[in-house]
N, C-alpha and C positions, 0 to 999 in steps of 0.2 A: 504494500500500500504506500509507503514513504518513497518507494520509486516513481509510481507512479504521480504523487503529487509533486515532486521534485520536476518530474518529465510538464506538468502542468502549468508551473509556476515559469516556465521557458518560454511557454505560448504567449504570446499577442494579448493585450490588454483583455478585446474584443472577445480572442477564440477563447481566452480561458472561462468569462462567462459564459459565454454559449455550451463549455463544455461542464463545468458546474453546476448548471440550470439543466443541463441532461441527465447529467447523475443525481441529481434530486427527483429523479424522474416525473419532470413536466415532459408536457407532448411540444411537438415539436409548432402548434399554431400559439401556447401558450410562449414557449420560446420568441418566438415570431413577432406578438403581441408588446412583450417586454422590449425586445432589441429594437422594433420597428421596423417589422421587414415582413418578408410571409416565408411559410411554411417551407415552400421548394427550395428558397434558397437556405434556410436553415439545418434542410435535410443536405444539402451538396456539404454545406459549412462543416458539418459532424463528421460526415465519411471523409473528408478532409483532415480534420481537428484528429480522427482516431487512426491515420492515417501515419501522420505527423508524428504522436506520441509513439504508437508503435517502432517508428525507425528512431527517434529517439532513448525510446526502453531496448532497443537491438542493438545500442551503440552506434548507431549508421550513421549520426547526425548529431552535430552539441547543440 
């Protein structure tokens, strides 16, 4: 868990909310509603964001 929030605290002001606000599990139009944006691009934002962290948690990326 401490890696993963370490991998977190790396991200982008923006992506680390978006990805905080997902692990609280809100759906992705309340996400949307909060940031100011819709849904689809919230959904592209996350598989991005879990994209990121992953090559981050693999060492691929500081």
């Amino acid at each position: 868990m401490e890696q993963l929030f370490q991998a977190i605290r790396k991200l982008s002001e923006v992506d680390r909310g978006i990805i905080l606000l997902y692990l609280e599990e809100k759906t992705y139009q309340e996400i949307a509603d909060i940031m100011g944006t819709n849904p689809n691009h919230i959904g592209v934002k996350i598989k991005r964001i879990k994209e990121r962290l992953k090559k981050l948690l693999d060492g691929k990326i500081n």
